[in-house]
C-alpha positions in Angstrom: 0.0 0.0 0.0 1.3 3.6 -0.8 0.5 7.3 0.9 -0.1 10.4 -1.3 3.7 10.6 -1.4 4.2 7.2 -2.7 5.9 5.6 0.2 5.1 2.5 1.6 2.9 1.1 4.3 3.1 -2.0 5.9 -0.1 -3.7 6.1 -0.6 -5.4 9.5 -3.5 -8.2 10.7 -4.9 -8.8 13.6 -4.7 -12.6 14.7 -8.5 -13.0 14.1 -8.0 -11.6 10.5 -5.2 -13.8 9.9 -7.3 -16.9 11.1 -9.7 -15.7 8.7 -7.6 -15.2 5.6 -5.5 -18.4 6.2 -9.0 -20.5 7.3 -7.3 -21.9 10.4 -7.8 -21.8 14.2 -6.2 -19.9 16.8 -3.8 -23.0 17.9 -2.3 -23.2 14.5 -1.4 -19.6 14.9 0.2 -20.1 18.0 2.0 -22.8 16.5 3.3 -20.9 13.8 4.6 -18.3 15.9 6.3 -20.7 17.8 8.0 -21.9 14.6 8.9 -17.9 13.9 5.9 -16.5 11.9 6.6 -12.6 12.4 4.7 -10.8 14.6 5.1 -7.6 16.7 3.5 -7.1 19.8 1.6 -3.2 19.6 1.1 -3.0 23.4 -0.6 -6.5 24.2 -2.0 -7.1 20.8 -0.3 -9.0 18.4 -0.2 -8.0 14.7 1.2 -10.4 12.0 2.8 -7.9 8.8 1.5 -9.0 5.3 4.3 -9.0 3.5 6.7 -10.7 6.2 3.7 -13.4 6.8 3.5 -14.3 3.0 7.4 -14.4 2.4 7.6 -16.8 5.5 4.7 -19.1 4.2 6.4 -19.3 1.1 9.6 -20.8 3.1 8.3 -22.3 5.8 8.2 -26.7 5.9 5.5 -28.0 5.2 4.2 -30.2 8.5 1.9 -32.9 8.5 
């Protein structure tokens, strides 16, 4: 995403919205984290950015 001035903005989701994107439960997000997703904590909410979250899917095993 991009301001007036053309610079970017990280796009952040909330860990119901990325349960909701990726279809999966709260658990497997906690599992993920625990494997490294990346998060940052804003105050005690945890938001997951879009970019970082996609590259890390793309690289991340694939666990039965």
């Amino acid at each position: 995403m991009k301001t007036e001035q053309g610079k970017d903005i990280e796009q952040y989701l909330s860990t119901g919205e990325l349960m909701g994107t990726l279809s999966i439960s709260r658990s497997t997000v906690n599992r993920m984290v625990q494997r490294g997703l990346p998060h940052v904590w804003v105050g005690a909410v945890r938001r997951f950015p879009v970019d970082q979250v996609i590259e890390w899917l793309k690289q991340a095993p694939v666990h039965a």
